[in-house]
C-alpha positions as a Markdown table, in Angstrom:
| # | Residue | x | y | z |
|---|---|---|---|---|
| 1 | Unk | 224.1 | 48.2 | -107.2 |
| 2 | Unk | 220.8 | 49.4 | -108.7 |
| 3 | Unk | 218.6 | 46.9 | -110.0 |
| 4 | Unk | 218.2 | 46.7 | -113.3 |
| 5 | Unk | 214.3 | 47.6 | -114.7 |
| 6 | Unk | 211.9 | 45.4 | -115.4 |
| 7 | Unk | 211.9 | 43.7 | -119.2 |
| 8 | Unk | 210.0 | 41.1 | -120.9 |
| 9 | Unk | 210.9 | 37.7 | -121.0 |
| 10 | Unk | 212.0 | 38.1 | -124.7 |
| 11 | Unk | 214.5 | 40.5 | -123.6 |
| 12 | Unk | 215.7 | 39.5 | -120.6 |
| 13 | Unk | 219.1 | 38.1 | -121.6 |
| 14 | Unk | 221.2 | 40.1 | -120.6 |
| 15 | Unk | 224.3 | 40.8 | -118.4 |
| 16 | Unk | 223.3 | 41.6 | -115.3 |
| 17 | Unk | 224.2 | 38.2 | -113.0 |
| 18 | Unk | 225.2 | 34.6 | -113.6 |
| 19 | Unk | 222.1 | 34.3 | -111.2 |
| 20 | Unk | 219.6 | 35.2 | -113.6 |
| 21 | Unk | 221.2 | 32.5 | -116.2 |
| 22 | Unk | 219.4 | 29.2 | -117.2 |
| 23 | Unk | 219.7 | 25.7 | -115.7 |
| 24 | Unk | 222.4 | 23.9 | -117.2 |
| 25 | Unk | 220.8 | 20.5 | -118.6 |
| 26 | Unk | 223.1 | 18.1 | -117.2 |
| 27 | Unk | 221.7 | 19.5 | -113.8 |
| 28 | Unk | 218.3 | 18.8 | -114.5 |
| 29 | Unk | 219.2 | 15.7 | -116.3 |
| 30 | Unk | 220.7 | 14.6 | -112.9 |
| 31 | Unk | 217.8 | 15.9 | -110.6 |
| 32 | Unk | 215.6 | 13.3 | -112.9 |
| 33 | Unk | 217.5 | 10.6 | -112.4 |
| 34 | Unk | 217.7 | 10.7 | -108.9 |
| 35 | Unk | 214.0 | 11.5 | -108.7 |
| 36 | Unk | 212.6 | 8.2 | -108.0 |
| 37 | Unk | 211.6 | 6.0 | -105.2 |
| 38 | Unk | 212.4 | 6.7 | -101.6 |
| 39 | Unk | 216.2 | 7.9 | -100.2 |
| 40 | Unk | 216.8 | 8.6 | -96.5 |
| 41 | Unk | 216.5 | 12.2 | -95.5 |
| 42 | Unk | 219.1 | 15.0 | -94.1 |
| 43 | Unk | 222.4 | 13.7 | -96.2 |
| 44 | Unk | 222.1 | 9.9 | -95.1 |
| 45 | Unk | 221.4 | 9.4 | -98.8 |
| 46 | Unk | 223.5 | 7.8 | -101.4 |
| 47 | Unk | 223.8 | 10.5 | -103.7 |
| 48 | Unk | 225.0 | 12.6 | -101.0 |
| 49 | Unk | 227.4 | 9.6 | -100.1 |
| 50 | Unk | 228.7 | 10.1 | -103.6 |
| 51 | Unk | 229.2 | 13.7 | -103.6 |
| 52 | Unk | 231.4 | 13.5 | -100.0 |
| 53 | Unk | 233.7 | 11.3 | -102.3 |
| 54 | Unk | 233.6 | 13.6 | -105.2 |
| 55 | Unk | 234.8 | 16.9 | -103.2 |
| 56 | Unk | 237.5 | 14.3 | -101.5 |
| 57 | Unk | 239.3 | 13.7 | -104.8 |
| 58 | Unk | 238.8 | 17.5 | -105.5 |
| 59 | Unk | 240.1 | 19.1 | -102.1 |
| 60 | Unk | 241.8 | 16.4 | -100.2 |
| 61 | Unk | 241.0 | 13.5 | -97.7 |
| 62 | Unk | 240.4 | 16.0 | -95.2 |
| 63 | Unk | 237.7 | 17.6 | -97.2 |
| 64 | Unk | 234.5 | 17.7 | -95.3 |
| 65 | Unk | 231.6 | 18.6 | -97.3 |
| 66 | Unk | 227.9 | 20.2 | -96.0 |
| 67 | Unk | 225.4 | 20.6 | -98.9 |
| 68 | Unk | 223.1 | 24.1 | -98.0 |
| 69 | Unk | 220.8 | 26.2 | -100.1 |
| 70 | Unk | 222.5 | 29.5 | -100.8 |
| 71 | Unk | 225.4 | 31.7 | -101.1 |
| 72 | Unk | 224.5 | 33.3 | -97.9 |
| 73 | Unk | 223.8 | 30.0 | -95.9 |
| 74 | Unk | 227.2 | 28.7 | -96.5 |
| 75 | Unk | 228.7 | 31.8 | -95.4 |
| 76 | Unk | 226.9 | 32.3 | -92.2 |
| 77 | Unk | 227.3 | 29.2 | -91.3 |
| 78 | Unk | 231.2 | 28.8 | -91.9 |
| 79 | Unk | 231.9 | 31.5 | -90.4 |
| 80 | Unk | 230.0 | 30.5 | -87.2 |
| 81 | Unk | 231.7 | 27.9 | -87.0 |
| 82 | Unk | 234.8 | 29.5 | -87.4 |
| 83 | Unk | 234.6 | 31.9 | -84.6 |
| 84 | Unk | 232.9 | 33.2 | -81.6 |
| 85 | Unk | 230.6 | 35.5 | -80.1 |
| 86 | Unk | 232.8 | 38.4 | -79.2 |
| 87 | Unk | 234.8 | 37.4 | -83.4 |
| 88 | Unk | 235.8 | 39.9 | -86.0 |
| 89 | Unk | 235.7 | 38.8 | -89.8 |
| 90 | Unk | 238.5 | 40.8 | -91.6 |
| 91 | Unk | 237.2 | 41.2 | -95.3 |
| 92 | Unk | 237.6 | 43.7 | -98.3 |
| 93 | Unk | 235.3 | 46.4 | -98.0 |
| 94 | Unk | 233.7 | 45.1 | -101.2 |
| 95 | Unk | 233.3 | 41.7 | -100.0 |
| 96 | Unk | 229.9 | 39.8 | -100.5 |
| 97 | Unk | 229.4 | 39.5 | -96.9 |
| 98 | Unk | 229.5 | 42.9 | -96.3 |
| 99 | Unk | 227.7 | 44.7 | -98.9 |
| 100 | Unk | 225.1 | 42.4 | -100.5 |
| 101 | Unk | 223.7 | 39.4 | -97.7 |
| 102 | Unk | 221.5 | 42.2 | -96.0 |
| 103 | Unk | 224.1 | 42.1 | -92.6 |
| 104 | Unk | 223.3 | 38.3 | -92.2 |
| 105 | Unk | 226.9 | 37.5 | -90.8 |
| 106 | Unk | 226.7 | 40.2 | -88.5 |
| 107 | Unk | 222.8 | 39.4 | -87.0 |
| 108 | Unk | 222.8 | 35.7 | -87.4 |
| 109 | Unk | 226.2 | 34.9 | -86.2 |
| 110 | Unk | 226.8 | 37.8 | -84.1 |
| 111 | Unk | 230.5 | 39.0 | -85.4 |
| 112 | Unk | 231.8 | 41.8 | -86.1 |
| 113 | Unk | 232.8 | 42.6 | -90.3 |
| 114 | Unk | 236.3 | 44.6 | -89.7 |
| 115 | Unk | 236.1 | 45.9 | -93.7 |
| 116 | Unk | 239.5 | 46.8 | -95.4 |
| 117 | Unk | 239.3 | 49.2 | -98.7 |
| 118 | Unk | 241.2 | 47.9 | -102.0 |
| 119 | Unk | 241.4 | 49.2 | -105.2 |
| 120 | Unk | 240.8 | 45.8 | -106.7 |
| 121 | Unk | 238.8 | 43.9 | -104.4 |
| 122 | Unk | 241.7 | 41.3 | -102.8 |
| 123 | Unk | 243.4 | 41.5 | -99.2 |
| 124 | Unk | 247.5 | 41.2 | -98.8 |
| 125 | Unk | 249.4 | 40.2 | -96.3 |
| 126 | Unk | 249.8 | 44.0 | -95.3 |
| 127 | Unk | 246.3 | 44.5 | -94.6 |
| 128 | Unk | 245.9 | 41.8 | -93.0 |
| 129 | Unk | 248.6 | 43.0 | -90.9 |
| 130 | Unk | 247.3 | 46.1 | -91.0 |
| 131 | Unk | 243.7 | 45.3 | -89.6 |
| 132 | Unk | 244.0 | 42.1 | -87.4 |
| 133 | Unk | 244.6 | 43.9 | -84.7 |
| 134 | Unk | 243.5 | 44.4 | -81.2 |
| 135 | Unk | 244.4 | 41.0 | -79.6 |
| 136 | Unk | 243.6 | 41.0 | -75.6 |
| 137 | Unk | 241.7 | 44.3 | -75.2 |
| 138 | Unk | 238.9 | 43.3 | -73.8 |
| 139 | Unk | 237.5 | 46.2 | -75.1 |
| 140 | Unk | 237.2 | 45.2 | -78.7 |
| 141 | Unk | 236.4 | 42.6 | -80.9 |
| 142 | Unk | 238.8 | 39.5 | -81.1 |
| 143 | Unk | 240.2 | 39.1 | -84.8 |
| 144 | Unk | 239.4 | 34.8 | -85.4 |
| 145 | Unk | 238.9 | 35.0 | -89.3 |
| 146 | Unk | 240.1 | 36.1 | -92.5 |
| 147 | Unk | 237.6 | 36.0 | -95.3 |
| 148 | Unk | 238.8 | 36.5 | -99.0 |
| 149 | Unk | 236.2 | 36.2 | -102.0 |
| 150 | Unk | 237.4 | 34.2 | -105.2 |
| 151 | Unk | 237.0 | 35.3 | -108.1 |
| 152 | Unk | 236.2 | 38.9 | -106.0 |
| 153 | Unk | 233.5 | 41.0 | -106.0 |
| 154 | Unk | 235.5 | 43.4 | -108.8 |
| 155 | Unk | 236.2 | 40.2 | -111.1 |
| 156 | Unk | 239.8 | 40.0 | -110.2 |
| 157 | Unk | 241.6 | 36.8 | -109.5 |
| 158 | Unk | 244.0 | 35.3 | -106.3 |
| 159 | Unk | 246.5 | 33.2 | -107.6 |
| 160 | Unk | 247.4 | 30.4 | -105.5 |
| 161 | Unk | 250.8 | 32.6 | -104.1 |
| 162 | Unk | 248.5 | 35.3 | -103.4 |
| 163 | Unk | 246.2 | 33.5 | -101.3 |
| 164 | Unk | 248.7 | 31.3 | -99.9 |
| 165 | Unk | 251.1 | 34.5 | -98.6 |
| 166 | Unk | 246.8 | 35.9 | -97.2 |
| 167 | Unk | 246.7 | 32.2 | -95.2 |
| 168 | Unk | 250.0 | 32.3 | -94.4 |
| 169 | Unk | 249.5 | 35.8 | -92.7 |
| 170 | Unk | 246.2 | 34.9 | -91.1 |
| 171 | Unk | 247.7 | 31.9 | -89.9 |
| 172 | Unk | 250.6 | 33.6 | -87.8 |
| 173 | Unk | 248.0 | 35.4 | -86.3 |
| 174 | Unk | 246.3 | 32.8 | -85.0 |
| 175 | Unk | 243.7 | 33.8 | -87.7 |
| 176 | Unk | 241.6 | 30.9 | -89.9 |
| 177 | Unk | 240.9 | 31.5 | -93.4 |
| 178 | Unk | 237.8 | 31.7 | -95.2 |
| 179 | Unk | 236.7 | 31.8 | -98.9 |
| 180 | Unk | 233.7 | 32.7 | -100.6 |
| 181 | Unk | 234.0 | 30.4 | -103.5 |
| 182 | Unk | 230.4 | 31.8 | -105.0 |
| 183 | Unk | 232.6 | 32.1 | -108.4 |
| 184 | Unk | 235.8 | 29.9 | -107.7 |
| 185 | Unk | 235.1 | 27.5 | -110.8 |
| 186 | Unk | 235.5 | 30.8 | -113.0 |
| 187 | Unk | 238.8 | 31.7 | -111.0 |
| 188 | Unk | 240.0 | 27.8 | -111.5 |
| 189 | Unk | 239.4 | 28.4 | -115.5 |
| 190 | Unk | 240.7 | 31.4 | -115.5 |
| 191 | Unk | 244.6 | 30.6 | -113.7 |
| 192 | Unk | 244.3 | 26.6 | -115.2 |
| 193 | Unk | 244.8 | 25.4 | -112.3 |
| 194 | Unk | 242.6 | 22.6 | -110.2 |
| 195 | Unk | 240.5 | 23.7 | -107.5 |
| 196 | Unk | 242.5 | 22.3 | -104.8 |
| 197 | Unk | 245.3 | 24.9 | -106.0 |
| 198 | Unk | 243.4 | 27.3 | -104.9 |
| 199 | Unk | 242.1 | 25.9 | -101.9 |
| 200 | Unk | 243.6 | 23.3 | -100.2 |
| 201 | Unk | 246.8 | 24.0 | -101.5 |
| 202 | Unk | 247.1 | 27.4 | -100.8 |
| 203 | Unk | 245.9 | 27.2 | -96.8 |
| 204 | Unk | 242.3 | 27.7 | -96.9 |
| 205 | Unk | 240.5 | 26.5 | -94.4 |
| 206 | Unk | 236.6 | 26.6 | -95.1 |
| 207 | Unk | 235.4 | 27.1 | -98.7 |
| 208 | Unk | 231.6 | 28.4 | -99.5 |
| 209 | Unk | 231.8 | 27.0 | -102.6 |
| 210 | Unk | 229.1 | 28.2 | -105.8 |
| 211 | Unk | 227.1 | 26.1 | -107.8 |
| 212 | Unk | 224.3 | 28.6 | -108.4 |
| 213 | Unk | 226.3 | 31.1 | -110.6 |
| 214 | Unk | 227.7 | 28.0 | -112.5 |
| 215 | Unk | 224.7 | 26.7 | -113.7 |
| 216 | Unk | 223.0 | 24.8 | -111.0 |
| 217 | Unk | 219.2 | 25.1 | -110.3 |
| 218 | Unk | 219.8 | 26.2 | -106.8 |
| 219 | Unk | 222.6 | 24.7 | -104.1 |
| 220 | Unk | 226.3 | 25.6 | -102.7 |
| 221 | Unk | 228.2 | 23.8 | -100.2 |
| 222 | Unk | 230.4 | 24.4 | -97.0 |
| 223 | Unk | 233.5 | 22.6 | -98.0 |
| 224 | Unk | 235.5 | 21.9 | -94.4 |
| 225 | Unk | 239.1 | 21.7 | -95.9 |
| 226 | Unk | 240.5 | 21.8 | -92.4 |
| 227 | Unk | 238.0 | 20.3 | -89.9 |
| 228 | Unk | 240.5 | 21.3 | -86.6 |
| 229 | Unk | 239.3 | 25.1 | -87.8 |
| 230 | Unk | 235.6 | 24.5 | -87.3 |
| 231 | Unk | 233.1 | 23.0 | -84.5 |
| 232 | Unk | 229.5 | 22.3 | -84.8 |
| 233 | Unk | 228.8 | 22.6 | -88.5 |
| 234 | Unk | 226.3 | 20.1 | -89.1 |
| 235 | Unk | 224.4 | 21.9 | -86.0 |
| 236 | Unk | 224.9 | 25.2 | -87.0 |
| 237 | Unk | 223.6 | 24.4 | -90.6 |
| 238 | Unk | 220.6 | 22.8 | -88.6 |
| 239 | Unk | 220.2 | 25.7 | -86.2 |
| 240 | Unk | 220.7 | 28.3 | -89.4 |
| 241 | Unk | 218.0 | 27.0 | -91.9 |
| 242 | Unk | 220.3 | 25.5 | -94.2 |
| 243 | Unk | 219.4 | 22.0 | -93.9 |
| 244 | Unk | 218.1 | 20.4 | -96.3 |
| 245 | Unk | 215.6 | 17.0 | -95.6 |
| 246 | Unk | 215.7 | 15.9 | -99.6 |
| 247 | Unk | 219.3 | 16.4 | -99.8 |
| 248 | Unk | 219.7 | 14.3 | -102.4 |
| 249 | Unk | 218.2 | 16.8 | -105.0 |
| 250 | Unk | 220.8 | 19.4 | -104.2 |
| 251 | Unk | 223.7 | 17.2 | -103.8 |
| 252 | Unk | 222.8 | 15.4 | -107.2 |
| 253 | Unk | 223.6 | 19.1 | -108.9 |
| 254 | Unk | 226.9 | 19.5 | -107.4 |
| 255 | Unk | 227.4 | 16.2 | -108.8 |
| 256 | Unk | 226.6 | 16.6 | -112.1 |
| 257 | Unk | 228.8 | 20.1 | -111.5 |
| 258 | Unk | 232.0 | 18.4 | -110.0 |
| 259 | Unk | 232.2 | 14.1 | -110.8 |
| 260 | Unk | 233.3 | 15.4 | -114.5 |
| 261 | Unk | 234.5 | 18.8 | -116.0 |
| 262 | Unk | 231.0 | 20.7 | -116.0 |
| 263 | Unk | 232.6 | 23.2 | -113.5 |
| 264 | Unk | 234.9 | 23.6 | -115.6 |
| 265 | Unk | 233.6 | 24.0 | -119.4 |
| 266 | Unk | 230.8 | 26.0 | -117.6 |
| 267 | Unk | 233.5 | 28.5 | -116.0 |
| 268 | Unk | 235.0 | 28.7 | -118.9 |
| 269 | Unk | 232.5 | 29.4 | -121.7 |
| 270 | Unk | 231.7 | 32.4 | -119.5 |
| 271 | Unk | 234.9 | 34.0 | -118.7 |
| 272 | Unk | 235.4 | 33.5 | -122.5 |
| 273 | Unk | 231.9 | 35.4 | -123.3 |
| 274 | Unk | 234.0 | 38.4 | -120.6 |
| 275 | Unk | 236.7 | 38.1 | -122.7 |
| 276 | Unk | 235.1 | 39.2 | -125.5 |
| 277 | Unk | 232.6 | 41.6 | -124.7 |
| 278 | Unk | 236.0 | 43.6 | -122.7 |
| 279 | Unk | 237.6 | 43.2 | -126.2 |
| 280 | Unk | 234.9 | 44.5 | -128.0 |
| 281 | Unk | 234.0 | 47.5 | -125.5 |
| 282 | Unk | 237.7 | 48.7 | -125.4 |
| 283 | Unk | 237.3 | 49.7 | -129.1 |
| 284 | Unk | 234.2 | 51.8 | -128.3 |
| 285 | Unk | 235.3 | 55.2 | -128.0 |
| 286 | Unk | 234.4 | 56.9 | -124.3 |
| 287 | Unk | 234.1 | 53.3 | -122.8 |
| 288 | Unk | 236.7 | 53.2 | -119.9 |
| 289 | Unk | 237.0 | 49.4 | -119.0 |
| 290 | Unk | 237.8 | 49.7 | -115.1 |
| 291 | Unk | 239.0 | 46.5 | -113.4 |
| 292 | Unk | 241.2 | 43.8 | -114.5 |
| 293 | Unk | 239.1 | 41.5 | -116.9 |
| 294 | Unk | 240.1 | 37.6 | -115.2 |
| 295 | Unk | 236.9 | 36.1 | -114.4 |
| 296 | Unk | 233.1 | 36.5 | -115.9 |
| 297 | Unk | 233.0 | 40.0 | -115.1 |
| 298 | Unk | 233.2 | 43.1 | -116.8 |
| 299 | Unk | 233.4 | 47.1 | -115.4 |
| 300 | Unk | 233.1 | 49.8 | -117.1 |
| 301 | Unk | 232.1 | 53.5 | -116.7 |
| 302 | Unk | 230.0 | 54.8 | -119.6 |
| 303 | Unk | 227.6 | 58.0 | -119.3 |
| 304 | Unk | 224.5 | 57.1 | -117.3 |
| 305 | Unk | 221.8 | 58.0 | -120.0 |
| 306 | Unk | 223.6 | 55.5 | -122.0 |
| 307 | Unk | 223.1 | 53.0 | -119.4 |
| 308 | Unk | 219.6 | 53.8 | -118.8 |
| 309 | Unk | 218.8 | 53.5 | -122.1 |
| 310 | Unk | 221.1 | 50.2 | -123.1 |
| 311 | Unk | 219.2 | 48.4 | -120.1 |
| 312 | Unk | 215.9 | 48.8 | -121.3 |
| 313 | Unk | 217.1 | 45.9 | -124.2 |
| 314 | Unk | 219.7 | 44.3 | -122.0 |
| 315 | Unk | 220.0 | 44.3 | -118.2 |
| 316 | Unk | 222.6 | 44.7 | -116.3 |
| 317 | Unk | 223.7 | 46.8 | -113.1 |
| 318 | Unk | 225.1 | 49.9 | -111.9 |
| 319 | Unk | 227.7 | 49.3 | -110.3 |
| 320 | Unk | 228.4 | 52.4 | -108.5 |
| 321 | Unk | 226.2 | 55.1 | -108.9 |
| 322 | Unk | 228.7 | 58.5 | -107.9 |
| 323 | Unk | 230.8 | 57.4 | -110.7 |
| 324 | Unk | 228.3 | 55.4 | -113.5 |
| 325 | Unk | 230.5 | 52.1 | -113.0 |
| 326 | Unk | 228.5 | 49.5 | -114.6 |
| 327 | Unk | 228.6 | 46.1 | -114.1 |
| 328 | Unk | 228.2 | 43.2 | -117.4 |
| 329 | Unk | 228.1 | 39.6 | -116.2 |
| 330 | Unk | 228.5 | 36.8 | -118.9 |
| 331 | Unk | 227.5 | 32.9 | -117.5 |
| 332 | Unk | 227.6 | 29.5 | -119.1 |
| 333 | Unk | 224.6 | 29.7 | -121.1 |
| 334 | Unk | 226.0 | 33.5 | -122.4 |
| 335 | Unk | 226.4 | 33.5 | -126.6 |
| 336 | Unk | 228.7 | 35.0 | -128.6 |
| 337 | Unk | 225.8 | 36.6 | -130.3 |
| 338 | Unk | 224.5 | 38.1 | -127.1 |
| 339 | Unk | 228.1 | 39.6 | -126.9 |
| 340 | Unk | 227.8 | 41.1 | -130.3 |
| 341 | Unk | 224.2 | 42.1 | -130.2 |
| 342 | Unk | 225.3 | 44.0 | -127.0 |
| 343 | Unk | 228.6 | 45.2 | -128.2 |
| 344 | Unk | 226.9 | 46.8 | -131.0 |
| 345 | Unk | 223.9 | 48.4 | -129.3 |
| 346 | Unk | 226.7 | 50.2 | -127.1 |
| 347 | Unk | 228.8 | 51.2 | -129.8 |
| 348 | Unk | 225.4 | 52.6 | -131.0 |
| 349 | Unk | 224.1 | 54.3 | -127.8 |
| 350 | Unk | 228.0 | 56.0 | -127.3 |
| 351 | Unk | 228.1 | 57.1 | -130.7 |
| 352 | Unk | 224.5 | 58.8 | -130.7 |
């Protein structure tokens, strides 16, 4: 992706990531309230006590939950846990791990990314089939994980058969299952199912789930759904730089997210906010909406001095640059008059 260019802070709303949104205020309303007198450090904290029930009634008794700071933490540091030294990750070629966390699986945890190409950013049972291969030979890299992305890189959606029939394929393999759950609220909204459907449910086995993208301040989670699939997690968060000593501050945001529907309204609003702007764009004549519209995501190809020209008011990315794919990102904090206000200025820009 290219980054957007730089804009003033008047006109920086926009659709380039659910990143760049706001703080939702029930998040910071929760990291006041917990912000007074002293808690004990490193998770032993009450409010941190009170989130491992939450995720419980969300994913299961089993459910294992390890607050960390990023997108990129919880990754690394489920998938070390999930494999070894001489491991191969099978992903999509698109996946997040693969194209836009700098190589961090790879250098920090030592595996091997064995990428498979999709049209629409989701693994099958085929290509699992297909690329979890090589068991024995010494000579290469020993398949240990599958890792699917939910709601995917391209916006598209897993239903719970589809990533059930992916687990069930890993899992004859001898294969454990990963998801990167950076978005799984807005997947969750978008099928109306809970988020144990999806999880759980459906025979995943470690979940990174997202809170940043969903209007947290900063915080995801490595959710253990099966804890025979991992070893060492609270040491390899440790080890990894993902522990944090006042837990309770990020912990108290994934409560205010999950112990209620917040994940949910928040998910929501924005795939709504998708909804429209793909509605609006496919009357714009030369707009060629690209990938199924099923999450908070929008792709489109329009002509690149169009794009360069539309960003200057509203960022957003290029998506891929050989073929002028953007990228339009709508979050919880998105209006329906951003929509309009953008819909317009492209109808404008094409029809120039």
């Amino acid at each position: 992706m290219t980054q957007p260019p730089e804009t003033s802070p008047a006109a920086a709303r926009g659709f380039a990531s659910d990143n760049q949104a706001s703080v939702h205020p029930d998040v910071l309303a929760a990291l006041a309230e917990v912000n007074g007198g002293h808690q004990p450090a490193y998770g032993d904290d009450a409010v941190t006590g009170r989130l491992r029930d939450v995720v419980r009634r969300h994913f299961g008794d089993r459910a294992e939950v390890f607050p960390v700071f990023n997108g990129t933490g919880a990754n690394v540091v489920s998938l070390q846990a999930m494999s070894e030294r001489w491991s191969s990750v099978v992903c999509p070629e698109s996946a997040h791990i693969n194209t836009d966390e700098c190589g961090a699986a790879e250098k920090i945890a030592g595996l091997k990314l064995s990428t498979v190409p999709t049209p629409d950013g989701k693994l099958t049972p085929d290509l699992v089939a297909a690329y979890a291969t090589g068991f024995g030979n010494i000579q290469r890299r020993q398949p240990a994980v599958v890792s699917i992305t939910q709601s995917t890189e391209l916006g598209t959606v897993y239903t719970a058969e589809e990533t059930a029939a992916v687990a069930a394929a890993a899992h004859e393999r001898g294969l454990t299952v990963h998801m990167d759950g950076a978005r799984i609220a807005n997947a969750a909204a978008s099928l109306g199912v809970p988020l144990r459907a999806l999880t759980t449910d459906a025979g995943v086995d470690v979940l990174s789930f997202g809170g940043t993208k969903n209007g947290l301040l900063l915080g995801e989670a490595i959710v253990v759904l099966n804890p025979d699939a991992v070893r060492g997690v609270s040491f390899l968060r440790k080890s990894s730089m993902q522990l944090a000593s006042k837990m309770r501050y990020v912990s108290a945001q994934l409560n205010a997210l999950l112990d209620g529907d917040l994940w949910l309204r928040n998910a929501s609003h924005a795939n709504a906010m998708a909804a429209r702007l793909e509605a609006a764009a496919r009357t714009v004549p030369g707009v060629e909406i690209t990938q199924a519209v099923q999450a908070n995501t929008v792709f489109a190809l329009v002509p690149k001095d169009v794009a360069d020209r539309l960003r200057k008011r509203f960022p957003f990315y290029t998506w891929d640059e050989a073929t002028g794919e953007v990228r339009w990102v709508c979050s919880f904090d998105t209006t329906a008059d951003d929509v309009d206000a953008f819909a317009a200025a492209l109808a404008s820009e094409m029809s120039g």
